[in-house]
C-alpha positions in Angstrom: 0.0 0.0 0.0 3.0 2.4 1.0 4.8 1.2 -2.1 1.6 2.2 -4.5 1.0 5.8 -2.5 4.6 6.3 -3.3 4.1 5.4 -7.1 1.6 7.8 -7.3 3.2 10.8 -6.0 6.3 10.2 -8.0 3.9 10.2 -11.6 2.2 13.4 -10.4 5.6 15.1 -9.6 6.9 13.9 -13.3 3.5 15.2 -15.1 3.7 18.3 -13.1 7.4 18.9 -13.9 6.6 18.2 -17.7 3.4 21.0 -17.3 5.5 24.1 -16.1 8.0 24.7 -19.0 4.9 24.4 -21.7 3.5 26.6 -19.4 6.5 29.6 -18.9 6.9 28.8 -22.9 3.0 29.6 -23.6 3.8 33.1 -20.9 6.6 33.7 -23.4 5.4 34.0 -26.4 2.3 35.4 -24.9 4.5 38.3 -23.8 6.6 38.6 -26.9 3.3 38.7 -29.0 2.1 41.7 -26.5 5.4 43.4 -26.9 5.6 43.1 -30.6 1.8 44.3 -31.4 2.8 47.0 -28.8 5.9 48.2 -30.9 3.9 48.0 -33.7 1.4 50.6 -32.4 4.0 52.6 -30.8 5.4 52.7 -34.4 2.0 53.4 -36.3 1.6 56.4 -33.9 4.8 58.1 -34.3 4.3 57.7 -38.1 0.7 59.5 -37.8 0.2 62.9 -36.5 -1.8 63.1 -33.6 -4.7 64.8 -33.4 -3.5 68.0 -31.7 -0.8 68.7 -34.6 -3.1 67.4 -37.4 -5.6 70.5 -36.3 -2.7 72.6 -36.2 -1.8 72.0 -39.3 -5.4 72.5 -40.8 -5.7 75.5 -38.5 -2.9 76.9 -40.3 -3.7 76.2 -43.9 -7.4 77.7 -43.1 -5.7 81.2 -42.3 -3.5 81.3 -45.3 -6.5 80.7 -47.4 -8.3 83.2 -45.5 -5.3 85.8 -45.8 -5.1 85.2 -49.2 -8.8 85.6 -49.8 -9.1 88.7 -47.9 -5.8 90.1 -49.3 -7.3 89.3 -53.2 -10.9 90.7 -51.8 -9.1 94.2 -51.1 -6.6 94.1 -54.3 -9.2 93.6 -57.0 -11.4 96.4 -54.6 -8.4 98.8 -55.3 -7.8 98.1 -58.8 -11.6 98.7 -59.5 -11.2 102.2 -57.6 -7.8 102.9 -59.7 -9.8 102.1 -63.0 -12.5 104.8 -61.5 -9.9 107.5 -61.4 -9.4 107.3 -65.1 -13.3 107.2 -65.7 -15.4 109.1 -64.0 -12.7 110.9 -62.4 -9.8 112.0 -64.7 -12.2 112.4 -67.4 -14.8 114.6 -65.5 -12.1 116.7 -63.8 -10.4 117.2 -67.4 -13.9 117.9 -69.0 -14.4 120.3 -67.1 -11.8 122.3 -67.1 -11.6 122.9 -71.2 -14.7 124.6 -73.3 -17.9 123.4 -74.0 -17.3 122.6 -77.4 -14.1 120.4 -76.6 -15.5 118.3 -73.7 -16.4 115.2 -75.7 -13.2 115.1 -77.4 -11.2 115.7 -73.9 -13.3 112.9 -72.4 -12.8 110.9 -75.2 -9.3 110.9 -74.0 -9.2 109.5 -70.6 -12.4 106.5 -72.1 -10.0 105.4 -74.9 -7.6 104.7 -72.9 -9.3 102.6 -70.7 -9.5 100.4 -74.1 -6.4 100.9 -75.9 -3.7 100.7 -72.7 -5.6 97.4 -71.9 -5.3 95.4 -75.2 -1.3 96.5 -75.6 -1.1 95.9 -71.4 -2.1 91.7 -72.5 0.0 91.4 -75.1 3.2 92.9 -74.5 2.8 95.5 -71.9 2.8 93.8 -68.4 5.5 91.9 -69.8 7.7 94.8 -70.7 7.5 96.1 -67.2 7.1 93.0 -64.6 9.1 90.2 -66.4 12.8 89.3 -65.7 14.3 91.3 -68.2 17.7 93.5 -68.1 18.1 96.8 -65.7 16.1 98.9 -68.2 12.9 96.9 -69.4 11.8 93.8 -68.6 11.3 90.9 -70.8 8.7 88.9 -73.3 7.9 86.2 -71.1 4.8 86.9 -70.0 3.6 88.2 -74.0 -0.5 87.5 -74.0 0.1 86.8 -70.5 1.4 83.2 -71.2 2.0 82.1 -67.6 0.0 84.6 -65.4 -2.8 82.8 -63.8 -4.4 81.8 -60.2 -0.8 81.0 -58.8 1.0 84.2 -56.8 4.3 85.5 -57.6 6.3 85.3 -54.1 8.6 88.4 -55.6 5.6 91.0 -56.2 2.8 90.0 -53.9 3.1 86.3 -52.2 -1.1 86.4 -51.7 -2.6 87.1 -54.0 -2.8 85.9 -57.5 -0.2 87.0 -60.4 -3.7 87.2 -62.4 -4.7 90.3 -59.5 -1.9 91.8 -59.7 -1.9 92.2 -63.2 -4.9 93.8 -63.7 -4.2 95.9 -60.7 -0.7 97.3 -62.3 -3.0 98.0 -65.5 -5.2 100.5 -64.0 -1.9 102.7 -63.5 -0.5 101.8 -67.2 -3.9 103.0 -68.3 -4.1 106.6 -65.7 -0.5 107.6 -66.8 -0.7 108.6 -70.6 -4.1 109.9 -70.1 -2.8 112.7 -67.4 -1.0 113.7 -70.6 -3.5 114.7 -72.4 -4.1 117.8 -70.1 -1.3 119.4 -71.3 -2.6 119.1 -75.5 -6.5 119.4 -75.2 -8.3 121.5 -77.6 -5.8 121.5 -80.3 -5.2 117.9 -81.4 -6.2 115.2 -83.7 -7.9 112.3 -81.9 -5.7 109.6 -84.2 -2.4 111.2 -83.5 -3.1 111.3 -79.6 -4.2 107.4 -80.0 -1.1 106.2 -81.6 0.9 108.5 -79.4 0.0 107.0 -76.3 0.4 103.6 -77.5 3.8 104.2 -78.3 4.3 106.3 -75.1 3.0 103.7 -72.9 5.7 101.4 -74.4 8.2 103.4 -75.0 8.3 105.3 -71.5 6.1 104.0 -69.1 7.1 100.3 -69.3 10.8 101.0 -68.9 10.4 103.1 -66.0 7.9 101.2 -64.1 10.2 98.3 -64.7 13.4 100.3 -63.6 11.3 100.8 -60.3 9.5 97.7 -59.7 10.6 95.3 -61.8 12.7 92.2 -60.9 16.1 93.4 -61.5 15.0 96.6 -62.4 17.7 99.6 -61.7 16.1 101.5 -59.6 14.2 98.9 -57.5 14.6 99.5 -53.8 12.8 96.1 -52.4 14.5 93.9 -54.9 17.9 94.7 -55.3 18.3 97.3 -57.7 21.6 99.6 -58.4 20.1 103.1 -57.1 17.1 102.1 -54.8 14.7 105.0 -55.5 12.0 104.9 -53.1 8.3 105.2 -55.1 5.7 103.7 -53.0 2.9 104.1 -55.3 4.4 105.8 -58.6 5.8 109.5 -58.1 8.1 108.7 -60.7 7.1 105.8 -62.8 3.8 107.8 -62.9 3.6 111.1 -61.9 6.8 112.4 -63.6 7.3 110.5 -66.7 3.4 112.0 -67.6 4.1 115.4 -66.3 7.0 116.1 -67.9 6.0 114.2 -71.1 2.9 116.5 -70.9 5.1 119.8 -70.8 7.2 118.3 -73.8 4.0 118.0 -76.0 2.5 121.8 -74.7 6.1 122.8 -75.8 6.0 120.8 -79.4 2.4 121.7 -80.0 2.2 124.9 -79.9 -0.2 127.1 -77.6 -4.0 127.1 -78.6 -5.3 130.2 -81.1 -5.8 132.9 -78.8 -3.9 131.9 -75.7 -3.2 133.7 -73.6 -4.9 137.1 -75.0 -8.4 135.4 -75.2 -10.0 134.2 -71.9 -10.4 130.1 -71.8 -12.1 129.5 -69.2 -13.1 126.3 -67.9 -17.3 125.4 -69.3 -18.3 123.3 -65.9 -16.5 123.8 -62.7 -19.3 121.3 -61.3 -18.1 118.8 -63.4 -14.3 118.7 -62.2 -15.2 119.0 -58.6 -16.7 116.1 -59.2 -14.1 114.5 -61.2 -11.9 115.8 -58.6 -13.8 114.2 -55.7 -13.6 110.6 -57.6 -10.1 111.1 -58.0 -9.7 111.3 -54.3 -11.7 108.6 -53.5 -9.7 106.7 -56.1 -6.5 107.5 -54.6 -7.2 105.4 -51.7 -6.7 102.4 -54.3 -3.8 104.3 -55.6 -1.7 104.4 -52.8 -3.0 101.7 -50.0 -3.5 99.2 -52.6 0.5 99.4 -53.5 0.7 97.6 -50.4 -0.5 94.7 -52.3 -1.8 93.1 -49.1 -4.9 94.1 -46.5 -2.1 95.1 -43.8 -1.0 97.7 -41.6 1.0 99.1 -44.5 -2.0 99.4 -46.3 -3.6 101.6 -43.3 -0.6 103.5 -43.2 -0.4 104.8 -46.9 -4.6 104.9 -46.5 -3.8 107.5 -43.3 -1.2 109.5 -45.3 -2.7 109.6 -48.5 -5.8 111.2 -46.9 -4.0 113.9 -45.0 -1.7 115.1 -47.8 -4.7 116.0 -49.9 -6.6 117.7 -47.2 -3.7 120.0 -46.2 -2.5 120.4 -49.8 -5.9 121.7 -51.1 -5.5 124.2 -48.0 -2.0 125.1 -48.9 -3.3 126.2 -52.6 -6.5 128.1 -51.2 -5.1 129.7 -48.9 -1.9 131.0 -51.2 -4.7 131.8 -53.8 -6.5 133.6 -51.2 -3.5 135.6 -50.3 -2.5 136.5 -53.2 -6.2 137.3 -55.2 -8.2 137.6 -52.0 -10.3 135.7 -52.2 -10.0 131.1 -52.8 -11.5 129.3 -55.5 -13.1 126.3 -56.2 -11.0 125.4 -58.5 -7.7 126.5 -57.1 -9.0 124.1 -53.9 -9.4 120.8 -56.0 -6.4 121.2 -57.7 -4.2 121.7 -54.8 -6.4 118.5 -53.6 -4.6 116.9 -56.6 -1.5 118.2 -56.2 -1.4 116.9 -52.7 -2.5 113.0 -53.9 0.5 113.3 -56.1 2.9 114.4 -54.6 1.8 111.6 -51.5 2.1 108.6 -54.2 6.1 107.9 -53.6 5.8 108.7 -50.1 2.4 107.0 -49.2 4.0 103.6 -47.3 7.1 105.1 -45.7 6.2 108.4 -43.9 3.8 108.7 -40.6 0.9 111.3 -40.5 2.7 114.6 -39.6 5.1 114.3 -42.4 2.5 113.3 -44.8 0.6 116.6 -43.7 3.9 118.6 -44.5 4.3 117.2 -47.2 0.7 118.1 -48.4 1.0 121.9 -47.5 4.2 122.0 -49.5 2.9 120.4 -52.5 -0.6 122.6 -52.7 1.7 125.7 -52.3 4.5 124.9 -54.8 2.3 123.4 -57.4 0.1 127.1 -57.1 3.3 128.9 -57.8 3.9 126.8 -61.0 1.0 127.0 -62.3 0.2 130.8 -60.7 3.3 132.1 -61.8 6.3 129.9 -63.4 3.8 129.3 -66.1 2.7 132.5 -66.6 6.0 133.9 -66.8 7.4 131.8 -69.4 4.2 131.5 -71.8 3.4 127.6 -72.1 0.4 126.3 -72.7 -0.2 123.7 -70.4 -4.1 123.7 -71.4 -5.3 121.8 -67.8 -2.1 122.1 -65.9 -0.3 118.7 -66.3 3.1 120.2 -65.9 2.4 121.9 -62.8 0.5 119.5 -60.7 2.0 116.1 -61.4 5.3 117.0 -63.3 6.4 119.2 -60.3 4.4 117.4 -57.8 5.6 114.1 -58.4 9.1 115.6 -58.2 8.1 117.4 -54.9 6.6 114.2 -53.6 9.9 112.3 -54.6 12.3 114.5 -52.8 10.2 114.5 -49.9 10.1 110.9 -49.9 14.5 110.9 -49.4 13.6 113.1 -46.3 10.7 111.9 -44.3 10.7 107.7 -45.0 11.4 106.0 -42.1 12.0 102.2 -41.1 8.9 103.0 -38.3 6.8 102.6 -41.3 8.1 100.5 -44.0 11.6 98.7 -43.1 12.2 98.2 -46.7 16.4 97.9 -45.6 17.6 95.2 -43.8 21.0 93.9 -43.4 22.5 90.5 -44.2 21.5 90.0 -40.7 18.0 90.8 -41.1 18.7 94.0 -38.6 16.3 96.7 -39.9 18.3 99.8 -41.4 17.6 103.4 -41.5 15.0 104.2 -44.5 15.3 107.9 -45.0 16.9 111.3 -44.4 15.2 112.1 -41.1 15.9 108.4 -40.6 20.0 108.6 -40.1 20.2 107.7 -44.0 21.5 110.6 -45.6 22.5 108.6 -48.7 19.0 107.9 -49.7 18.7 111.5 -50.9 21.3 110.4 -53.7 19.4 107.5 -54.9 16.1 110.0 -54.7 17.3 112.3 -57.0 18.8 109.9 -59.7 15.7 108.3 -59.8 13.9 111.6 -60.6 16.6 112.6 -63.1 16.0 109.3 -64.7 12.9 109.8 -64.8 13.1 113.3 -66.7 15.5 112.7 -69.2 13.6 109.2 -70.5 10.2 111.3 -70.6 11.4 113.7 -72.5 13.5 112.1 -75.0 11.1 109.9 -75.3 8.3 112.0 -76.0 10.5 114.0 -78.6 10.8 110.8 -80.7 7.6 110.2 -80.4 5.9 113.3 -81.1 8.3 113.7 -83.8 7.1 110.1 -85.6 3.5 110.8 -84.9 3.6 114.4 -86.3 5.4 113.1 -89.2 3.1 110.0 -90.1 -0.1 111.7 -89.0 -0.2 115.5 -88.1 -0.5 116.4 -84.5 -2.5 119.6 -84.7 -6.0 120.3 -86.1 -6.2 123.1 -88.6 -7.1 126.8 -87.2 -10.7 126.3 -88.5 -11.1 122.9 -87.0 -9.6 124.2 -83.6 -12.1 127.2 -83.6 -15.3 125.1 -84.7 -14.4 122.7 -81.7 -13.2 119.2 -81.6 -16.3 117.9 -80.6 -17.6 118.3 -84.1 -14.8 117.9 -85.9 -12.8 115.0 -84.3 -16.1 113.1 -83.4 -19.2 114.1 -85.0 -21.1 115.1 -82.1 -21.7 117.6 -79.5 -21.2 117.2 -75.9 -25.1 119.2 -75.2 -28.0 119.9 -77.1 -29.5 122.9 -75.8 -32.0 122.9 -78.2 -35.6 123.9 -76.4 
């Protein structure tokens, strides 16, 4: 009985001795297959972003696309209130300002324009002035506007469409030759004037506004250029080259039968304060839409742009009133004017008290010009062209030198990225250099320019209208129609 009890003890020991390694083994791989799967996940979830950073991420790409939306939403805004300056605004204010039987034709003007600039602006224009080119003028790349589409260029405006800012840069191409034609109404042949500012907007306008905001262009102060010349909004690429092209053709043309002995006075005051009150709405496109962005810069050049013209069209009433005793409406919008242009270079670099200075110097030196320095030597600057925008661009562009400041736009930066002085007033001194080779730039291609031009055109087609056709009136004679019927 002992010997059996024994037995069976010793068989239970062996089976349980047999049991515990399957057992440990079984715990093993039990283990090893937790481990692995664990790895596995720990693997999958570093691979995957977790949810915090994947919301980040779409947080992110929600406020580009809203930053971009926004910043296009304000950029085609602006380019529809630049368009308004040409028409209504440039072309009431001009209408105005000439006789009753010229105002189709002056009006005519500004609205072919609108047409003309546009069709040579998508074939070859924007090209000329925004492709990669040399210093001078740009290239053909963009010819028809092969490649210009939804996607932005980073160099010229990183949000918003290339397609924007286009069509934004061609409401100034289409605003600059028709300030010209201030300087010639009432005494020239529609045709002449059309193929004049086709060549013109070619000829001068794209080189300049490439030499100051074109990639590589030689004046270009954000991108590199040889002689940074700072021109916010177009003081030179606009304002000058038209102003001083507009004296050129007074000059070449001739002054109007009668002038100065016979009074020509303007038909409609209403009508240019009204043109004049566009304009300044207009500007705001002008000048806070060269920001290219809905920004502070934009508010800036918005704030400035504003105060120039107020204190402007008080600095030319009040040295009217001085002087004749008594202000006019007329002498108030036009120091208005003079005030917007000579702001435009300045616009995004100068904070509100300099902008106001530089206002009330522009509304009083533009009223001498056109008060006296035109009156003393004899031109006939029909509307004025000359004196507001030729010498209040090159006002505005001096001024620029000596009130931008890094505060407001720190276009200079060192290798560094350490902010450097902008201006004058700003510890650059040397910026006042650079300022006035830009401006003499700017003179010496509108005027040669012009002269070739004027001189092709007049060969080709005849510039002036005979004696009889200038005293009938170009309404009738140019277009066939008259600009009222006061027939009861």
């Amino acid at each position: 009985m002992r010997t059996k009890l024994l037995a069976a003890v010793f068989i239970l020991g062996v089976a349980l001795a047999a049991a515990c390694p399957l057992k440990a083994q079984s715990a093993s791989s039990s283990a090893s297959s937790s481990a692995s799967s664990s790895a596995s996940s720990s693997a999958s979830a570093a691979a995957a972003p977790s949810p915090v950073e994947d919301r980040l991420t779409r947080l992110e790409q929600k406020t580009a696309e809203a930053q971009s939306a926004g910043d296009n939403a304000w950029m085609l805004t602006c380019s529809a209130l630049v368009l308004m300056m040409t028409g209504p605004g440039l072309a009431l204010f001009y209408g105005g300002l000439v006789r009753q039987k010229n105002v189709l034709a002056t009006m005519m003007h500004s609205f072919a324009l609108m047409a003309l600039v546009t069709v040579v602006w998508a074939f070859v224009g924007y090209s000329l002035c925004f492709h990669s080119g040399n210093p001078f003028v740009g290239g053909f790349g963009y010819s028809f506007l092969n490649g210009v589409g939804s996607a932005p260029d980073p160099d010229y405006a990183a949000t918003i469409p290339q397609q924007t800012f286009m069509i934004y840069q061609l409401m100034f191409a289409i605003i600059t030759p028709a300030l010209i034609s201030g300087a010639i109404a009432e005494r020239v042949r529609f045709s002449a004037v059309a193929v004049f500012m086709i060549l013109w907007s070619l000829l001068v306008y794209a080189p300049m506004a490439h030499m100051v905001w074109g990639k590589g262009g030689l004046l270009n102060a954000s991108l590199g250029g040889r002689f940074p010349t700072l021109d916010f909004a177009g003081g030179t690429v606009v304002h000058i080259t038209s102003g001083v092209s507009a004296l050129v053709c007074a000059l070449y043309i001739k002054r109007r039968v009668g002038y100065p002995q016979r009074p020509m006075k303007p038909h409609s005051v209403v009508l240019s304060v009204i043109g004049a009150c566009l304009l300044w709405v207009g500007w705001f496109g002008f000048n806070a839409g060269s920001a290219l962005a809905a920004n502070g810069l934009a508010t800036s050049a918005f704030v400035a742009t504003h105060l120039a013209a107020a204190a402007a069209a008080l600095g030319w009433a009040g040295a009217e009133w001085m002087r004749n005793g008594k202000p006019s409406v007329l002498g108030a919008i036009s120091g208005a004017v003079a005030g917007l242009v000579a702001i435009t270079p300045a616009s995004g670099f100068v904070k509100p008290m300099p902008a106001l200075a530089i206002g009330l110097v522009a509304g009083v030196f533009c009223y001498m010009m056109v008060a006296l320095v035109k009156m003393k030597l004899g031109y006939d600057d029909s509307l004025d062209a000359f004196g507001v925008h030729g010498a209040g661009g090159t006002i505005g562009a001096v001024l620029t030198g000596v009130f931008a400041t890094r505060a407001v736009n720190p276009i200079f930066k060192d290798s560094a990225g350490r902010e450097l002085p902008v201006g004058l007033m700003d510890g650059n001194a040397g910026q006042m250099a650079n300022q006035l080779i830009g401006i003499a730039i700017a003179w010496a291609l509108a005027i040669v320019g012009s002269l070739v031009i004027l001189k092709i055109v007049d060969t080709l087609i005849g510039f002036r209208v005979s004696e009889e056709q200038e005293t009938a009136g170009l309404d009738l004679t140019q277009h066939g129609e008259e600009g009222y019927n006061l027939e009861t």
